[in-house]
Structure formats: C-alpha cells, structure tokens
N, C-alpha and C positions, 0 to 999 in steps of 0.2 A: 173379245173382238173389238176392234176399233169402233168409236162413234160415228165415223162417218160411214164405215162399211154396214147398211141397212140391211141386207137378208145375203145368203149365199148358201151354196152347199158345195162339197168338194167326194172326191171316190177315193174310198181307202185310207191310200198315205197322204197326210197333210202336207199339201203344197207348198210350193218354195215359197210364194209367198204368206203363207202363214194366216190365209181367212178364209172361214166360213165353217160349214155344218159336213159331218161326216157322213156319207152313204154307201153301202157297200156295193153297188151295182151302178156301173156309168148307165143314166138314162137315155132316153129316144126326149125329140125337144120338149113332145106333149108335156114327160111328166119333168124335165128338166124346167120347163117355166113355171110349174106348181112347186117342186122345192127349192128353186131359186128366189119364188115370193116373186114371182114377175109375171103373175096371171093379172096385167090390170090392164087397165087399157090408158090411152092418152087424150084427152077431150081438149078443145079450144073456146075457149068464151072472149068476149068482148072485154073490153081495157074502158072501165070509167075514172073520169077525177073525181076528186074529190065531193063538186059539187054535183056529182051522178048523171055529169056529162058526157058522152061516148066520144071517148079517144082513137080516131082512124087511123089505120095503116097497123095495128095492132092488136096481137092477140095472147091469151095468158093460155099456156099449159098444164091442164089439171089433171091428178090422177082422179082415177074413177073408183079408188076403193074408198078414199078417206077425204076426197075433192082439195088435198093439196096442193098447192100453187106450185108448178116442178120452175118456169122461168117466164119471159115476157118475150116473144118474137115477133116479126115482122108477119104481116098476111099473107107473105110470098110464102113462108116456112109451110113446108107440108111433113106431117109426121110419119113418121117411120112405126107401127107399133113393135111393141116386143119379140109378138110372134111371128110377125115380117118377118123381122130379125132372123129369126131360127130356121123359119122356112126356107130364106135364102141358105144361111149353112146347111138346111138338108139336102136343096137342090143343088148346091156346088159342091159338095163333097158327096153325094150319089146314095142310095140305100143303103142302110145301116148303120149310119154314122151316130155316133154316142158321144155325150156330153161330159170333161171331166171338170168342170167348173162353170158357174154361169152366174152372177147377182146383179145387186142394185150398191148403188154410194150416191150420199149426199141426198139423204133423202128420196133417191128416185130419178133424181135428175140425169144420172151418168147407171144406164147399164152394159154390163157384157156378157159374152159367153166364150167356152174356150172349148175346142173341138178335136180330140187327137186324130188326126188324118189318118186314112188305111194302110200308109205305105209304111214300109222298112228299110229305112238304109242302115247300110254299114258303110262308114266313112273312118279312114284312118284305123282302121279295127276296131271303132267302136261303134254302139247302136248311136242311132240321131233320130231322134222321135220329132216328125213337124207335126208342131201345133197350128190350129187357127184359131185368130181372136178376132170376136166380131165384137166392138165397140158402137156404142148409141150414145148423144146425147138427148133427153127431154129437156135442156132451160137455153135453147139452142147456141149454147158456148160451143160447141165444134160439130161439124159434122160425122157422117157413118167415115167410123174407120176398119179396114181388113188388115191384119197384123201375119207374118208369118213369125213362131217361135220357134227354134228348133232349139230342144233340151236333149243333150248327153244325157241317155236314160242312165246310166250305173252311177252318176253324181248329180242328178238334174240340175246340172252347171245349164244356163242358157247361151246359146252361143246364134241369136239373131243379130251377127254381124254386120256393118254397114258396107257394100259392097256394091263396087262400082259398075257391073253388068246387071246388077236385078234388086228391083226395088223389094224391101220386108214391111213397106205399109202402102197403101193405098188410100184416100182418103176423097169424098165430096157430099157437097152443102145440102140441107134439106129444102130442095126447089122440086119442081112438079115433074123432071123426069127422073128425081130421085132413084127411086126403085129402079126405071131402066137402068141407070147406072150403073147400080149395087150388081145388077146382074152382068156386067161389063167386067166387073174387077177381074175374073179368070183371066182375060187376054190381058187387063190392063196391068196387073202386077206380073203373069207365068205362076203364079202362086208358088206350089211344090213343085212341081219339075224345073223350072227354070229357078228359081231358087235355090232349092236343095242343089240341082246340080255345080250351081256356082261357088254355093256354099261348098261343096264337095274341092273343087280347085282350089278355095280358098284356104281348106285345110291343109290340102295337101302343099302348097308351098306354106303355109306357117309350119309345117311337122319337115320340112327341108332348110329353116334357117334354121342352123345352131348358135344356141348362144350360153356365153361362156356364165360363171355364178359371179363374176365381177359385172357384167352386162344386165343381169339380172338385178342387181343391186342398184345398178343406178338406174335403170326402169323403175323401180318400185322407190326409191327417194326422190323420182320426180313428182312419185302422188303423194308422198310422207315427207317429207323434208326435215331434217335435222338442222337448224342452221342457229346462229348464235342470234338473230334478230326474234326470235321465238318468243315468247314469255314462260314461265315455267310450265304452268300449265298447257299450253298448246307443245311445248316440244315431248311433255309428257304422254299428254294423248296420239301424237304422232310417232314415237314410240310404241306404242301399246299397238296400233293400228298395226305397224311395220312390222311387229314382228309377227301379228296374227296374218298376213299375208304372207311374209317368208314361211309359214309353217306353212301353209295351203302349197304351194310352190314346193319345195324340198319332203314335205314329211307326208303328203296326202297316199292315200293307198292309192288308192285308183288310179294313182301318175307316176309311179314307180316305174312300169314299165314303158312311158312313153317316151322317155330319152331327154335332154334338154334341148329344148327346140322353142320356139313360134309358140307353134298348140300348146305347151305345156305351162307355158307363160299366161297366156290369153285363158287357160283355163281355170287358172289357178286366181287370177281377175277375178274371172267371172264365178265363180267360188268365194269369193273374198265380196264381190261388189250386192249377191244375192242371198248370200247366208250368215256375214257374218254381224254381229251384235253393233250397233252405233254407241259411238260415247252416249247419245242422246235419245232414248226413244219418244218421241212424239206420240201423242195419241193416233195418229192418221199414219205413221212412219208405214204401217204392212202394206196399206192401198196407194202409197205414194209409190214405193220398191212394187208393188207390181205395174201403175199407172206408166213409170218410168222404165220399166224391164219389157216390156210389153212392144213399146214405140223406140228400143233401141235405149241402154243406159250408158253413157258417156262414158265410164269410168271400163266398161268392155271397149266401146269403141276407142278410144284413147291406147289400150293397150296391143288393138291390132293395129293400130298404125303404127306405134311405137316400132313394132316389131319388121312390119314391111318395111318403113324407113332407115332399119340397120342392116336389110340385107345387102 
C-alpha cells in the first residue's frame, strides 16, 4: 500500500484503483468508519509562536486519536467531521446505502468514502454502476467535494465524462453554513438522474461516430507520439505505451462486440488511462490515479473530445 494512503478497506475485488484492506460484505457507515480507520474526530487548538505567543485569526487541526497536527486554517474554517461525512451520504442516498470503499491519505489530512448508488442503468448494452465520492479535506487545502463515478461494471473502465449539461463534481469551502450546503449538492449537481441521464446521450452519440483504424491511429499518436525530435528513450517508452493502448482498443474482450465507434475508443482510454502499468511507478502513483480518476482524468476527457470533434 502506498505511504501516503494511511488506513482504507475495499469489498471483495480489489478496486481499480489498487488500495486498501479487503472485506467481504459492503458496510453500513457505522461500521464503514471503524474499517476505514476513520473513527477520530477533528479538534481545533490555538496557533502559538515561537515565543508562546497566541497567533490570532488562526487555528491548528488535530486528530483526536494520536493528537496530530492534520493542517493550519483560518478561524472562519469550520470542520466537517468524518461522520458528518457519512451521514450526509446516508441521508442523500436514502436507507440502505453501503460503502464499497472509504479511507484516509496523508496522514489524515485528506479523507473519503465511495458509495455504489441503488440504481441500474443499462446504457448502450452495457451496465453503468454510478458511484458517489464524498471527499473531506482536514489541513484545509480544499473544500467538501461530491463526485459522480460511473464505472462500466463488466471492465470497471470509468467513464465520469466531462459533460456540458451536468456537472460530475460539486464542491464548497469549510464556512459556517457549510453543512447546509453539503445538503444542497442533490439540486446543485442532479447527481444521478441528471447525470446518468446525460451521461446516457452522451454514450449514445459517442456509439453513433464511427471511426475508421487509420482515425484511431492518429487519436492515440496524439497521446504517444512517434516523432524524430524524441530521444531514444522516450520514443521507446512511447512505443511501449502505444501499443499497450492499441491492444485495449482492437484486442479487449469486452469490446469485441461494440463495433468501432466513439464508445469504443473512449473506452479503451479509459482502460488504458486507469489500469494500465506506468513507465514509472511512484510510491503515491494508486492514490494519485484514484485522486485524479475521481475529479475527472484528463487523458479520458481528452479522448471524448477528441471524438465529438471528428464527428
């Protein structure tokens, strides 16, 4: 597990992106913040200098299990705790909602939790599982954010496209009608209805351009590039990259039968952007690919524009 990813647990199959503890039964929040390691709470103390002077307008965020310093915020910051957190996802997603991942990173500073929504779609003949991600910061680098995920259950390709009728995040600062707010996001994003359904149109004209295997080729040499200004090594690793994409594209099972299109393309992206190996792994590399998958990854969006721009 990465250093920087502090506690997590995940249900069943290990998640796309690749952290945390395995459990065989999605929990309820109660016991989802006891195996996530996020039963602590957030305390605020006073800011002194040096010479044990009180520094105003400021306040330090401490955890309550081991009293570590999570960040330094302003007096205005009002915290969010974890189980807030959870409780809001229970009350917006309605009774019975279950937890398929949920942790801490960076020591505590940054937590989430991720929520498979009750509903079922079938888009394009495939299932489309919407997730929710409710993201916290404690060292208050960003505010609460609500995330919509929607993962292709038969390759959990994630396909939270950037789409220009319905927002897939939501986001505001820790101030004093915080919490009201959080309980706003339903209108303020549409969440799953409005989303999925857009998302839905958006499949369906990506599964209505066709595009030819020469079209496809210069798609994916826009993000690999062959070209004589390279050094050996980078035209090598851009090689290795291209062709581990052209294989997700042409050879994946699960896309055999989608035809060459839009969707097939963007899926095969997003297959390629979420599962496959980097030249480099970094120690932090699983929590950055989810941090980044989460809020929209570039390398997805990049490939459905690509696509609506050649129809």
């Amino acid at each position: 597990m990465p250093a920087n990813v502090e506690t997590m647990f995940y249900v069943r199959e290990k998640p796309w992106h690749g952290l945390g503890t395995r459990v065989e039964t999605a929990p309820s929040s109660i016991d989802a913040l006891v195996l996530a390691g996020l039963d602590w709470t957030v305390d605020q103390k006073n800011v002194y200098a040096e010479d044990c002077s009180l520094i105003p307008g400021y306040k330090v965020n401490t955890r309550s299990t081991d009293n570590a310093a999570l960040g330094i915020v302003s007096d205005r910051y009002k915290v969010v705790q974890n189980e807030d957190a959870f409780s809001f996802t229970d009350d917006l997603l309605g009774e019975g909602v279950t937890y398929e991942t949920a942790g801490s990173l960076q020591g505590g500073r940054k937590v989430w939790m991720l929520a498979r929504m009750p509903h079922r779609y079938i888009i394009a003949g495939d299932e489309i599982a919407p997730y929710l991600v409710v993201m916290n910061s404690h060292d208050g680098s960003s505010g609460i954010k609500v995330a919509m995920t929607p993962i292709r259950v038969v390759c959990q390709n994630t396909l939270n496209l950037a789409l220009n009728r319905a927002k897939r995040i939501w986001t505001t600062k820790h101030t004093e009608n915080v919490m009201l707010r959080v309980h706003e996001a339903e209108e303020t994003l549409g969440l799953a209805e409005k989303y999925m359904g857009e998302l839905g149109r958006g499949i369906d004209t990506l599964s209505k351009i066709r595009l030819t295997d020469k079209k496809v080729m210069e798609f994916m040499a826009e993000f690999f590039p062959i070209t004589a200004d390279l050094s050996d090594v980078q035209r090598k690793n851009n090689l290795r990259l291209l062709d581990d994409m052209k294989r997700r594209y042409w050879d994946a099972p699960d896309l055999s039968n989608v035809g060459k299109n839009g969707y097939r393309f963007v899926n095969a992206v997003s297959d390629f952007a979420t599962h496959a190996n980097p030249i480099r792994r970094t120690k932090n590399y699983d929590e950055n690919l989810f941090l980044r998958t989460v809020e929209g990854n570039p390398m997805i969006d990049r490939a459905y524009k690509m696509v609506l721009e050649a129809a």
